[in-house]
C-alpha positions in Angstrom: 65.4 -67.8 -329.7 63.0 -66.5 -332.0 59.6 -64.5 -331.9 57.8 -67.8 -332.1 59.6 -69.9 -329.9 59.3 -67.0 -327.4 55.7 -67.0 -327.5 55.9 -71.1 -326.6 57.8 -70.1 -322.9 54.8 -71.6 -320.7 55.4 -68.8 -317.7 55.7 -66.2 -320.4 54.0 -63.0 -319.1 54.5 -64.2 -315.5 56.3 -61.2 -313.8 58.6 -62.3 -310.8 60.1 -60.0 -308.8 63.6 -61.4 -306.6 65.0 -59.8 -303.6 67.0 -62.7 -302.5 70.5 -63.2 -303.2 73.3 -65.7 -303.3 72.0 -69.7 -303.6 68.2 -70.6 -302.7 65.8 -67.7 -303.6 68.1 -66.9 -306.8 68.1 -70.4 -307.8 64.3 -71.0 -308.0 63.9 -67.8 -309.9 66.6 -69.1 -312.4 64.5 -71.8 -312.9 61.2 -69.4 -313.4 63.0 -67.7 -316.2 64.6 -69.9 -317.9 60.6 -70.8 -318.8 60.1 -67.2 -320.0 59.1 -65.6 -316.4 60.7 -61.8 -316.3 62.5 -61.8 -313.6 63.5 -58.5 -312.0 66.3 -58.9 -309.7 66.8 -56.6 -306.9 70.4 -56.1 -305.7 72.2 -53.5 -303.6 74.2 -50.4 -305.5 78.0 -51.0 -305.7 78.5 -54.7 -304.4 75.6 -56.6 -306.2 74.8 -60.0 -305.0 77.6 -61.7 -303.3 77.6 -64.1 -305.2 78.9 -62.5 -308.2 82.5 -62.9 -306.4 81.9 -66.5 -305.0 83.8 -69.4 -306.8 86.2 -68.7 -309.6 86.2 -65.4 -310.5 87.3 -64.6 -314.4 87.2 -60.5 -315.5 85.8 -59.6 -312.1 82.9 -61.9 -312.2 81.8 -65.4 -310.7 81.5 -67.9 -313.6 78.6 -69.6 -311.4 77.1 -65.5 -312.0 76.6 -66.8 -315.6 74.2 -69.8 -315.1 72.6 -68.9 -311.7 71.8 -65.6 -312.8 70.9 -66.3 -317.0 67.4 -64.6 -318.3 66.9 -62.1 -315.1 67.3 -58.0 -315.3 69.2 -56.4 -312.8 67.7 -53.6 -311.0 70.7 -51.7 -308.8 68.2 -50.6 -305.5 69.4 -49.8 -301.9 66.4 -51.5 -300.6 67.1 -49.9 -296.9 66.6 -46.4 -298.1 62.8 -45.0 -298.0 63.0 -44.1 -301.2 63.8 -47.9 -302.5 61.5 -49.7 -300.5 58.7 -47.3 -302.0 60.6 -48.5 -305.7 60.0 -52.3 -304.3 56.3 -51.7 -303.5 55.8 -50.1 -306.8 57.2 -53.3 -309.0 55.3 -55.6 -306.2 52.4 -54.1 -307.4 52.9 -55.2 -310.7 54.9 -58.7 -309.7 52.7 -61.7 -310.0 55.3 -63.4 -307.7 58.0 -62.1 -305.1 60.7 -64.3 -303.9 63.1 -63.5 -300.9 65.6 -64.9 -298.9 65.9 -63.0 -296.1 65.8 -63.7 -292.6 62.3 -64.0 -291.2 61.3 -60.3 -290.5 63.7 -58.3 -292.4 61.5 -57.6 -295.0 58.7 -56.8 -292.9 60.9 -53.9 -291.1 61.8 -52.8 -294.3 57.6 -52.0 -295.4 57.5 -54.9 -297.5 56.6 -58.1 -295.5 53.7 -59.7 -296.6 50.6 -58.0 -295.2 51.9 -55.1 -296.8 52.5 -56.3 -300.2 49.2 -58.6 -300.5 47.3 -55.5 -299.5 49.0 -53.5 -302.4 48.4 -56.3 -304.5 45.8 -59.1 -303.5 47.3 -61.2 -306.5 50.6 -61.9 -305.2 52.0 -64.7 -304.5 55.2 -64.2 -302.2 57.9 -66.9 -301.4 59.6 -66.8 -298.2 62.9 -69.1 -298.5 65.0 -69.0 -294.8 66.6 -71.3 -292.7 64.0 -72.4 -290.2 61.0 -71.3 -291.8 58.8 -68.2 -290.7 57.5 -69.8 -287.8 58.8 -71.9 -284.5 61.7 -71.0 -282.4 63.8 -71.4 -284.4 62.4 -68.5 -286.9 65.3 -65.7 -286.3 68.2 -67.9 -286.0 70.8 -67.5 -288.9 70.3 -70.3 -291.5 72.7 -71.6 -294.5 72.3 -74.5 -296.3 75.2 -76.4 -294.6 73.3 -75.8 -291.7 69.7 -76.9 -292.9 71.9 -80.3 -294.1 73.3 -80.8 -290.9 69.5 -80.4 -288.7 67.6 -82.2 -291.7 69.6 -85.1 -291.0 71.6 -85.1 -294.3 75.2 -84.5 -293.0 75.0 -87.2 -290.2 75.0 -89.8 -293.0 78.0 -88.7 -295.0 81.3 -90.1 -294.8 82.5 -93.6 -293.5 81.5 -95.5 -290.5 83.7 -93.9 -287.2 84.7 -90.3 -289.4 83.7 -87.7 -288.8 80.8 -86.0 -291.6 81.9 -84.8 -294.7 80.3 -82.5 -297.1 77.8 -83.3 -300.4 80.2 -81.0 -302.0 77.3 -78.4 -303.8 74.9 -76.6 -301.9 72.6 -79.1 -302.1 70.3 -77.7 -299.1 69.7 -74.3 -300.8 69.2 -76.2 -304.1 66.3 -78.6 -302.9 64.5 -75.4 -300.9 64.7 -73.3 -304.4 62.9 -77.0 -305.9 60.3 -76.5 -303.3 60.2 -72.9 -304.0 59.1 -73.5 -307.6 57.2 -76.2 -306.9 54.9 -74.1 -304.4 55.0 -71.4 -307.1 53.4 -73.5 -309.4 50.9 -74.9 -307.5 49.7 -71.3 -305.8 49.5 -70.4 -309.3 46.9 -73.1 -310.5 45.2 -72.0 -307.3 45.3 -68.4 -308.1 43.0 -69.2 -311.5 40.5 -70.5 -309.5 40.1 -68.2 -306.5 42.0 -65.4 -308.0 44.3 -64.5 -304.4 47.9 -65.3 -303.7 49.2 -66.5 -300.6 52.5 -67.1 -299.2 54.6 -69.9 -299.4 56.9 -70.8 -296.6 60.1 -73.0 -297.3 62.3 -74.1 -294.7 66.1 -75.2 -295.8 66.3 -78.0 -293.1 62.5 -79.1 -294.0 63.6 -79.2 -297.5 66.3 -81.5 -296.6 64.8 -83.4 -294.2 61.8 -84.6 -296.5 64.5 -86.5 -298.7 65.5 -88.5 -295.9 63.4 -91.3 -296.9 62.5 -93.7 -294.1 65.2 -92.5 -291.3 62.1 -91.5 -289.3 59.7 -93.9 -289.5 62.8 -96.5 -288.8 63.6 -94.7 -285.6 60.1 -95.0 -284.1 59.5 -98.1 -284.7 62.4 -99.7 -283.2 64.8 -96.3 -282.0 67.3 -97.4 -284.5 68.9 -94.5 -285.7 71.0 -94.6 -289.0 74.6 -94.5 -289.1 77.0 -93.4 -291.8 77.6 -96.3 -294.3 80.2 -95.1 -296.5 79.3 -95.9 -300.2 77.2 -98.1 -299.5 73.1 -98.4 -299.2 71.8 -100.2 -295.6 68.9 -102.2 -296.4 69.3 -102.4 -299.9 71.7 -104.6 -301.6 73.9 -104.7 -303.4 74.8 -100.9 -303.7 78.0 -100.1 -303.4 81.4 -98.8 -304.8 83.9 -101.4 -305.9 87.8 -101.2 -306.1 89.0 -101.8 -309.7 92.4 -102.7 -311.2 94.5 -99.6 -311.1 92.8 -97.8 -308.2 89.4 -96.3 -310.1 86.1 -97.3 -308.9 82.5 -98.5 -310.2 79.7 -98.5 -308.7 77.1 -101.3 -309.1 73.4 -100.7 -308.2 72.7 -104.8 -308.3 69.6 -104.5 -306.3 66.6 -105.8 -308.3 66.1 -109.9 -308.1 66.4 -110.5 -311.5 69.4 -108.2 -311.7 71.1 -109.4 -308.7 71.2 -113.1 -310.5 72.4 -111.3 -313.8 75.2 -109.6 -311.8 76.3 -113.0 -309.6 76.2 -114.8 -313.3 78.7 -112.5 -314.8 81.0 -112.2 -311.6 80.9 -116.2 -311.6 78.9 -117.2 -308.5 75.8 -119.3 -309.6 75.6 -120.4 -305.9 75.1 -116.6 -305.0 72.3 -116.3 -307.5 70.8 -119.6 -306.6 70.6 -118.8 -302.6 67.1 -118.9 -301.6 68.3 -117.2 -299.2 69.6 -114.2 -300.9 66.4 -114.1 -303.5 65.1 -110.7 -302.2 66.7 -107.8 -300.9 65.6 -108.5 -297.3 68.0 -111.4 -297.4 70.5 -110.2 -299.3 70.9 -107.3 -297.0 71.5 -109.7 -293.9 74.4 -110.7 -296.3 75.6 -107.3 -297.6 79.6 -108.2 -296.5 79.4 -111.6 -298.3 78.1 -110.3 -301.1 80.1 -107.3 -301.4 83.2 -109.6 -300.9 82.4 -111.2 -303.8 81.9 -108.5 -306.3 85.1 -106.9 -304.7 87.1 -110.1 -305.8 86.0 -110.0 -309.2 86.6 -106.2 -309.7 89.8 -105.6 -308.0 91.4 -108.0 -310.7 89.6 -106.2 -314.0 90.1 -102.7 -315.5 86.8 -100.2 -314.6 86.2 -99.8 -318.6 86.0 -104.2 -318.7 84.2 -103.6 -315.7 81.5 -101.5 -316.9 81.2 -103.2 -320.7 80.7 -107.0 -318.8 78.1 -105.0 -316.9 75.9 -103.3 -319.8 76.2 -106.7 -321.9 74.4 -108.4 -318.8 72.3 -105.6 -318.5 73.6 -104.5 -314.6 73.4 -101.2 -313.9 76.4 -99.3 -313.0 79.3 -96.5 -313.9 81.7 -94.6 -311.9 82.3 -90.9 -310.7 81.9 -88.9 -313.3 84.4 -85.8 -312.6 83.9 -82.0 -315.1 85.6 -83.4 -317.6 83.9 -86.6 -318.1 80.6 -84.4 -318.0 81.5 -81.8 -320.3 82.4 -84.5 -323.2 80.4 -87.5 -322.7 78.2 -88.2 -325.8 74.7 -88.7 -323.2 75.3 -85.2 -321.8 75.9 -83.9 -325.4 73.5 -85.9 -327.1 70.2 -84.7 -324.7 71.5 -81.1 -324.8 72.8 -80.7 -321.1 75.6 -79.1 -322.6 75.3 -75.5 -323.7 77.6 -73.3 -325.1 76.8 -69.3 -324.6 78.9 -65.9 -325.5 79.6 -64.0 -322.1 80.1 -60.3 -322.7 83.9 -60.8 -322.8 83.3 -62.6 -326.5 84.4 -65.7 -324.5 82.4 -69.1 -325.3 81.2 -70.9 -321.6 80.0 -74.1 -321.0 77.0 -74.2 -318.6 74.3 -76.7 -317.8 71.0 -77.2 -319.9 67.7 -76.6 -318.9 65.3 -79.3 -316.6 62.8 -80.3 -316.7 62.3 -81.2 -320.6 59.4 -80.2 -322.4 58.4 -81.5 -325.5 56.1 -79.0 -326.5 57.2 -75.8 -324.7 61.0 -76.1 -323.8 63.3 -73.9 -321.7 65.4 -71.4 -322.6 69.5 -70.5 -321.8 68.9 -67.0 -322.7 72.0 -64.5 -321.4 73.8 -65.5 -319.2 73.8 -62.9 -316.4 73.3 -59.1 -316.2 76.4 -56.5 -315.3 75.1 -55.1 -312.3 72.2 -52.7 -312.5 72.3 -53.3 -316.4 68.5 -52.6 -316.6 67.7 -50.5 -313.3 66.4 -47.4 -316.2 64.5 -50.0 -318.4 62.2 -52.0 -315.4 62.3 -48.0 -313.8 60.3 -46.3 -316.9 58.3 -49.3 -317.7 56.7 -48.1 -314.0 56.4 -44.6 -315.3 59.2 -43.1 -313.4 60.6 -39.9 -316.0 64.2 -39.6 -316.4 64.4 -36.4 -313.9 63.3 -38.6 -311.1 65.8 -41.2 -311.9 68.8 -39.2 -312.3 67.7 -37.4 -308.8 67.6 -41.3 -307.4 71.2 -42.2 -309.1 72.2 -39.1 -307.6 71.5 -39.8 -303.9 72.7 -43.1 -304.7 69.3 -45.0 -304.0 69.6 -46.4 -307.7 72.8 -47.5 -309.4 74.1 -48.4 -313.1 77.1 -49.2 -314.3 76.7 -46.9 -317.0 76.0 -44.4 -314.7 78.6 -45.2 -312.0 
């Protein structure tokens, strides 16, 4: 990226300062950088941030390391010493934001909870990211994501009717509570021009989770039906399902609109299907979901899933089929709208790794590097606060600041 484009990052100047680590709080500070935030990333001499050894591991480091951790400096600090919680205060003073993970309280027994910070600096805007939320009591219970799924009602739903749960797969709990971590950043910092204070900004996993569950409480208190697991399939709106091709692959087929339901019954062969009054809207075609579902089943089971899928774009039906890595790293869409990048990782070894979201026309994203070595810029973020070279070899030393040039 050059000078100009550099200049065109809209959080560019924006100072953010994370002392989180593995999945939520890092995530949402990715996102901050890879719009041109500088993000200074705490993490504890020696180990680093666990996460750095989660997943597949290639030269001694996570490949995830490389995306969730691309366009931050890393700052080796043993946070639980005096002497580093005096170093935290001192770059919170300069931070326009501070995001942390911990659980409720932890910070504030370290000298850096909120009251503490905002005093230092009335500006700041700090972004607590825990299981249960700071309040409620719940508050000091341990929290993961696969728990905040399970209470916000997510992991009930997965799997088929009479299974028990199964899992999204990602960490989609932390990854929604580092969306509403951003989100709240952005909107304390329109708030910030016009009164010129921070604030805090309180994100629960299971809340995050739980506001995506749609209608699932409203439903329940109107009639004290509570939703059941439904497979592939979507209760109440239909059809929307996966379908059984020739050969054992799948498609799915969101057929749900009016106009495309009759599209979708015209190229599967039943006019009478598409000319039910009774099946017109989606209220009615959901008290028919089997009989409709039989019916597309009976026309894909006997048809490849790529004759499948071309019948369906020439009628205009949406629909496709479970993409795995490799269909995402070379389909032309992906390519073609610049979700795949391509960086150098220290080893000289080309990666694949997501784009950036959201797209901006004016003032895009950036992929930047993809991922510090482990207190790779601990004497950089150090003298920028004025600390002289004495005082950090002295910190090194006693092993309250770490490098691995220095190890």
């Amino acid at each position: 990226m050059n000078a100009t484009e550099a200049r065109q990052l809209p959080l560019k100047g924006l100072k953010v300062l994370e002392l989180g680590q593995l999945i939520a709080g890092p995530f949402a500070t990715k996102l901050l950088g890879e719009f041109g935030a500088d993000v200074i990333k705490i993490e504890p001499p020696g180990t680093g941030d666990p996460l750095r050894k989660w997943r597949m591991i290639e030269d001694g480091t996570s490949l995830w390391w490389h995306v969730q951790t691309r366009n931050k400096r890393s700052v080796a600090l043993d946070m639980r010493s005096e002497e580093g919680q005096g170093l935290v205060r001192q770059l919170a003073t300069e931070a326009d934001v501070v995001v942390e993970n911990f659980r409720p309280g932890t910070l504030d027994n370290w000298g850096l909870g909120w009251e503490v910070l905002s005093a230092l600096n009335p500006r700041l805007i700090m972004v607590h990211i825990s299981g249960y939320g700071q309040t409620g009591p719940y508050r000091d219970k341990p929290g993961f994501g696969v728990i905040g799924e399970a209470m916000g009602g997510l992991r009930y739903l997965t799997g088929q009717p009479g299974e028990p749960s199964v899992r999204v797969g990602v960490s989609i709990g932390d990854s929604l509570s580092a969306l509403y971590a951003v989100i709240g950043t952005l909107l304390a910092l329109q708030e910030r021009n016009r009164s010129g204070l921070g604030q805090e900004i309180d994100v629960a996993l299971y809340e995050s989770v739980f506001a995506m569950m749609e209608s699932l409480l409203p439903e329940f208190d109107a009639s004290g039906q509570v939703r059941e697991p439904s497979g592939s399939a979507l209760p109440g709106i239909t059809p929307s399902n996966a379908y059984r091709c020739q050969g054992g692959d799948y498609v799915l087929i969101a057929g749900n609109g009016d106009s495309i339901f009759k599209r979708l019954m015209g190229v599967i062969g039943r006019d009478d299907l598409a000319n039910d009054p009774a099946l017109a809207h989606n209220d009615g075609r959901s008290q028919h979901a089997d009989r409709i579902d039989t019916a597309i089943q009976r026309w894909t089971e006997e048809r490849p899933r790529d004759a499948i899928l071309q019948a369906l774009d020439d009628a205009r039906v949406p629909a496709g089929y479970p993409y795995t890595a490799k269909d995402i790293a070379f389909d032309p869409h992906y390519l073609a709208r610049e979700m795949i990048q391509t960086f150098t990782r220290p080893n000289g070894k080309p990666l694949k790794v997501p784009g950036v979201l959201p797209k901006l026309s004016a003032t895009p994203g950036r992929i930047g590097d993809g991922g510090p070595t482990l207190g790779q810029h601990t004497d950089d973020v150090l003298d920028e606060l004025g600390i002289d070279h004495e005082t950090r070899a002295k910190l090194r030393q006693a092993g309250i600041i770490w490098g691995l040039h220095y190890a």
